[in-house]
N, C-alpha and C positions, 0 to 999 in steps of 0.2 A: 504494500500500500504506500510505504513511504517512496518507494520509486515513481510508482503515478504521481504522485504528488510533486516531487523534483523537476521530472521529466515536464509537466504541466505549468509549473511555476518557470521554468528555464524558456520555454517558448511562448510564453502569454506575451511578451511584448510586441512577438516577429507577428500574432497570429492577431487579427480582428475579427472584432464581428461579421465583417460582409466575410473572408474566407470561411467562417466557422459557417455560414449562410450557403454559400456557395458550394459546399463541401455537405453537407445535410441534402441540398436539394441533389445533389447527384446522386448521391447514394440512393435516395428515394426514388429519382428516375428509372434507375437503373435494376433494383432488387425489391421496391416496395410498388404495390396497387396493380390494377387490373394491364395495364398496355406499360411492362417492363419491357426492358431489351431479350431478355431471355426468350419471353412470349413471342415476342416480332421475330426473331431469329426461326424460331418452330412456327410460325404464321406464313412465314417467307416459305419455309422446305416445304410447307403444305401446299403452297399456293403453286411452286415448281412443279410437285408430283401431279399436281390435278389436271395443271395445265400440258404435260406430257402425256397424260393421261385420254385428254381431251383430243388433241390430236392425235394420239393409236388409235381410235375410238371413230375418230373423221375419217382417217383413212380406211377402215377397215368397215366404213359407208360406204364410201365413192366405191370400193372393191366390189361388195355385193352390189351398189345400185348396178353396175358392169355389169356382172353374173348374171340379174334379173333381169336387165335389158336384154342381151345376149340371149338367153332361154326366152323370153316373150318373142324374139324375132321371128323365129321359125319352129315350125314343128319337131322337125328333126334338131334342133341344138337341145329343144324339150326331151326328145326321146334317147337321145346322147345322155343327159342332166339323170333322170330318172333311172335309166338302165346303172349306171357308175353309182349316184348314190343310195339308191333302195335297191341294188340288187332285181332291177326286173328285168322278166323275160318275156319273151313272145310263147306263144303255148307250145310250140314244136322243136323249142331249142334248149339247152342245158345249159346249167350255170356254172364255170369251176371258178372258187375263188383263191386267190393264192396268196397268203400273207410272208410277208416278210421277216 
């Protein structure tokens, strides 16, 4: 205790009020209330992942709006579409499927 005390009396001259002011409000910006830095830090990396997110998400629109268009064109791109992914057949033909 007697060293705080020392320590405290030896820089009271160099230190005023507004530093002791200045020095309060930062810490408070920084570690005290709702919108700290720490917060904004993890606000930001969220706001990164979502927005990366967002465009996986746009591309992988345009890709099927493609595919859908593509299969609405013609009959046949539909009978290609359907045959690959449900496995259909026409009544007189066999199906083998070969996995990898």
């Amino acid at each position: 205790m007697k060293n705080w005390i020392e320590i405290f009396e030896k820089y009271r001259q160099k230190v005023n009020k507004y530093w002791i002011a200045v020095i309060i409000f930062v810490i408070l910006m920084f570690f005290v209330g709702d919108s700290t830095i720490l917060r904004r830090i993890a606000y930001d990396k969220q706001i990164r992942q979502l927005r990366s997110e967002i465009d996986y998400y746009t591309k992988e629109k345009e890709k099927n709006l493609e595919k859908l268009n593509a299969i609405k064109s013609s009959d046949e791109s539909l009978e290609k579409y359907a045959r690959e992914q449900y496995q259909m057949t026409k009544p007189d033909e066999e199906l083998f499927i070969i996995s990898e």
